[in-house]
C-alpha positions in Angstrom: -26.2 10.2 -64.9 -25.7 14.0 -65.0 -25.4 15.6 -61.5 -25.2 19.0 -62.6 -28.3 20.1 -60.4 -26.2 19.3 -57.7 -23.6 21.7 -58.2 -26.2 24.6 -58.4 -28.4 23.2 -55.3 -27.9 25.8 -52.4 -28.5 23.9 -49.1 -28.0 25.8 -46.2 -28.8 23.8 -43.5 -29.5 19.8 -42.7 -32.0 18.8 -40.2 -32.4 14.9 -39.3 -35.9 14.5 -37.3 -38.1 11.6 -35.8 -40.6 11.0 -33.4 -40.0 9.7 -29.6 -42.1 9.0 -26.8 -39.1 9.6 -24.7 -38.1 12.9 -25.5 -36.2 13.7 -21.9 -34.1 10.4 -22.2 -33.5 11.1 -25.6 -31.6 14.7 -24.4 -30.4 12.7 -21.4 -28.3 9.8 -24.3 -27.4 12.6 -27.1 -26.1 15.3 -25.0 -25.0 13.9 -21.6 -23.9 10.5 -23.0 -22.6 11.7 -26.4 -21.7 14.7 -25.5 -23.5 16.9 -28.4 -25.2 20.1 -27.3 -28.8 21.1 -27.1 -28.8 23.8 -29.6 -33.0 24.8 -29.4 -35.9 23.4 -28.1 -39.8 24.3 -28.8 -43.3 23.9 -28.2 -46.8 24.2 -29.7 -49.5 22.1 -31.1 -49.2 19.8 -29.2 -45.7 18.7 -29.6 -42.7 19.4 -28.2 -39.4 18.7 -29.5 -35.7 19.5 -29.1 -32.8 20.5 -31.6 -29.7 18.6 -31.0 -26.1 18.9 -32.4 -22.8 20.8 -32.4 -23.1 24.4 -32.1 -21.2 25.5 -35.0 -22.6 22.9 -37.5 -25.0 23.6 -40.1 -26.3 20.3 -39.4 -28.5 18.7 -36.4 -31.0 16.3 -35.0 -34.5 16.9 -34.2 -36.3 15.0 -32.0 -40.4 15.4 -31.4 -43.1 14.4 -29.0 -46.4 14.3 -29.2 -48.7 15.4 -26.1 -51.0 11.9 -27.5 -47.3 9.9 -27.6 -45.0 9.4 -30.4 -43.5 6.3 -30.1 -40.8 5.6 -32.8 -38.8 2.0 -32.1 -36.2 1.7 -35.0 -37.3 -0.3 -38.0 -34.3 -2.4 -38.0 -30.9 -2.9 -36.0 -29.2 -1.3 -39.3 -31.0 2.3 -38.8 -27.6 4.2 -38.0 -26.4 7.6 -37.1 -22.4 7.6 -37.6 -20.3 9.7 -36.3 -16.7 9.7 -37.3 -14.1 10.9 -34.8 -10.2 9.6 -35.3 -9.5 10.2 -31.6 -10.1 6.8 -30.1 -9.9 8.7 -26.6 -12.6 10.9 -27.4 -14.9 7.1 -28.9 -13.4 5.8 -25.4 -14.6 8.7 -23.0 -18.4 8.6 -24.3 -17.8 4.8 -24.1 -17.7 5.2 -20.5 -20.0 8.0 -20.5 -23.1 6.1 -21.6 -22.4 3.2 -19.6 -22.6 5.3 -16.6 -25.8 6.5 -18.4 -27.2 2.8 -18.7 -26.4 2.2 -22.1 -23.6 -0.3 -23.1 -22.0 -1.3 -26.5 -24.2 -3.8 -28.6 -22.7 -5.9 -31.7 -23.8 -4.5 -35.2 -25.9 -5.9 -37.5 -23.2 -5.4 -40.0 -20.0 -6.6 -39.3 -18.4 -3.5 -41.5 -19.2 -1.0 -38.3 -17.5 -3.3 -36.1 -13.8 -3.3 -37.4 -13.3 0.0 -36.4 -16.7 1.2 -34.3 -18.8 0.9 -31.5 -22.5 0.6 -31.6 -24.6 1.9 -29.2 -28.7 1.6 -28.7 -30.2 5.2 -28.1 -33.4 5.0 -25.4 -35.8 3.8 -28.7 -33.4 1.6 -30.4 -32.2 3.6 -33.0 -28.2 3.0 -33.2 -25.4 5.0 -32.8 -22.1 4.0 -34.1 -18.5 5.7 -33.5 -16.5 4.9 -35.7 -12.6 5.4 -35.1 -11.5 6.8 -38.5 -11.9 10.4 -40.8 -14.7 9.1 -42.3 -14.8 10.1 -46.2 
């Protein structure tokens, strides 16, 4: 298969988004537990949502509520968001962070994340996982 159109495709920007019915314990996991920053936040028609990531990436997570709910509960125990960090101290300090924060380490659902990560439930059961390498 030719991937030519992929050479010429100008992407400037990467946004990740789901629904949540607990939108202020959603900021409380992602930024105070994993340490990413709140980079915007809005309102209108009847949602509200918040834009989370690092500040200098062109890349984030958007997270929405409804005023009439939005629950979202992960499909499966395999629904990941990875993050990659080779400083084990850094993995070890959020680690300890969301503990504090309520939320522990929980074993995968594949046994590939767990050679070298930690996985970690988000307040709707979406899972995180830090995984201790460079990543590709």
């Amino acid at each position: 298969m030719n991937n030519d159109w992929s050479e010429n495709m100008h992407v400037t920007q990467v946004r990740v988004a789901r629904p949540t019915d607990q939108l202020r314990q959603v900021e409380r996991f992602y930024c105070e537990g994993l340490g990413l920053t709140k980079i915007g936040s809005f309102t209108g028609r009847g949602y509200e949502g918040l834009l989370i990531g690092l500040p200098t990436a062109t890349y984030h997570l958007e997270f929405t509520q409804h005023k009439d709910g939005s629950p979202c509960p992960a499909p499966t125990k395999d629904n990941l968001i990875v993050f990659y960090i080779p400083n084990q101290q850094q993995i070890d300090t959020i680690i300890k962070r969301l503990g504090e924060l309520g939320y522990n380490t929980v074993p995968p659902e594949n046994p590939y994340w767990e050679k070298a990560g930690k996985t970690i439930e988000d307040p709707d059961g979406w899972r995180v996982v830090l995984m201790h390498t460079a990543g590709i």
